[in-house]
One Martini backbone bead per residue (centre of mass of N, CA, C, O) as a GRO file, in nm:
protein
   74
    1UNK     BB    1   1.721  -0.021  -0.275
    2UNK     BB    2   1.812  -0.282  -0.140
    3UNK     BB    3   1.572  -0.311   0.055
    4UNK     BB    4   1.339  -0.335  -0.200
    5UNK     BB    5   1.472  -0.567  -0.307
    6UNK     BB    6   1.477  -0.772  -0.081
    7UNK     BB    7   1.204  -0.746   0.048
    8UNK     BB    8   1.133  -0.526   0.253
    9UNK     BB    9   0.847  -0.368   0.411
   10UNK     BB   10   0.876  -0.096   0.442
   11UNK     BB   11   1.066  -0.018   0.226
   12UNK     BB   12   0.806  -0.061   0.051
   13UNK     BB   13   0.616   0.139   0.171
   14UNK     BB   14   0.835   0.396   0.125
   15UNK     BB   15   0.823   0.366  -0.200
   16UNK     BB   16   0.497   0.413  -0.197
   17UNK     BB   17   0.464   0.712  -0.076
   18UNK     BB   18   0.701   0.842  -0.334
   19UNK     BB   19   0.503   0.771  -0.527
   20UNK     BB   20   0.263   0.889  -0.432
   21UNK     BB   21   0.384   1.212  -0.411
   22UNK     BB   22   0.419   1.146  -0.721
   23UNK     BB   23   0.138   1.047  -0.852
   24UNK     BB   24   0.231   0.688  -0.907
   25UNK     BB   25   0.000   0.514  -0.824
   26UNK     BB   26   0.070   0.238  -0.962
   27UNK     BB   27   0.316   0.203  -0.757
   28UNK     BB   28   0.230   0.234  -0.521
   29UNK     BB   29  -0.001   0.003  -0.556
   30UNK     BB   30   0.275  -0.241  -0.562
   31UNK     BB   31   0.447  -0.194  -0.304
   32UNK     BB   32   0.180  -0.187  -0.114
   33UNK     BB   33   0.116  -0.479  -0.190
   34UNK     BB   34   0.407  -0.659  -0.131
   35UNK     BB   35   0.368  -0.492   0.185
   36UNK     BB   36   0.147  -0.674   0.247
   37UNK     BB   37   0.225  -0.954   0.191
   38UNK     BB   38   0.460  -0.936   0.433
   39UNK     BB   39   0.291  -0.735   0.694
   40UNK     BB   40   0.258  -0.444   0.653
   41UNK     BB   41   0.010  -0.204   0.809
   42UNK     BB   42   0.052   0.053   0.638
   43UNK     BB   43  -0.014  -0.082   0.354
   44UNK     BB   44  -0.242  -0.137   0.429
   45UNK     BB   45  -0.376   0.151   0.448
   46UNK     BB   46  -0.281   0.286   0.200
   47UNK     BB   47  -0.470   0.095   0.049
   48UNK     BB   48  -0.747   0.154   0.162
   49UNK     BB   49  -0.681   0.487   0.102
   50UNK     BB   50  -0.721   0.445  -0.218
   51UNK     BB   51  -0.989   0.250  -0.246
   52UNK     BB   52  -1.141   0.548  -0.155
   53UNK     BB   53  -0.968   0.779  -0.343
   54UNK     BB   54  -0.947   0.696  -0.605
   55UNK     BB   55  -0.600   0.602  -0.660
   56UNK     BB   56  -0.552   0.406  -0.917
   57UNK     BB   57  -0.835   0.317  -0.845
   58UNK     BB   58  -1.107   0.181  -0.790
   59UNK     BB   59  -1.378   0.202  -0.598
   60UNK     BB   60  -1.350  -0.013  -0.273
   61UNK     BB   61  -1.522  -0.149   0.002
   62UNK     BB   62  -1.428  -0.385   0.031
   63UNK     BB   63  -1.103  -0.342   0.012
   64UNK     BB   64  -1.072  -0.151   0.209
   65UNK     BB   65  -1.219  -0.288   0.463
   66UNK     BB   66  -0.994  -0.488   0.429
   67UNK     BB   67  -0.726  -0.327   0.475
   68UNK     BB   68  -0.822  -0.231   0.730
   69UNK     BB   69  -0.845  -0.468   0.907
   70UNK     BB   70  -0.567  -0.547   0.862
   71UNK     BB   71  -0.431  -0.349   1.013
   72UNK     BB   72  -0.544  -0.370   1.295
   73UNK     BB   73  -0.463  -0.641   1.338
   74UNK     BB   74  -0.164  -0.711   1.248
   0.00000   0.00000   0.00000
């Protein structure tokens, strides 16, 4: 958890999939978004499918697209 106050965008990313897997979508785009604005492509990747599979958010082609462009760029 010290990873995660630090906002390491891993441990924050790593702690989005945790909270994915007990489906609290809520926290999981949290994390992932934390993750995602510090640069880790996983968690671009992690918020594109969530806003295709609306978990915990409104289904969002343009978002997921662009999470998605974002993981790939890198």
């Amino acid at each position: 958890m010290k990873r995660v106050e630090a906002n390491d965008p891993v441990a924050l990313c790593e702690e989005g999939v945790k909270q994915y897997v007990k489906a609290d979508y809520s926290s999981a785009f949290e994390y992932f978004t934390r993750a995602a604005g510090l640069g880790d492509m996983e968690a671009q990747y992690q918020l594109s499918r969530m806003y295709d599979l609306e978990k915990g958010v409104e289904k969002d082609s343009e978002k997921e697209l662009h999470h998605l462009e974002e993981a790939a760029i890198g």
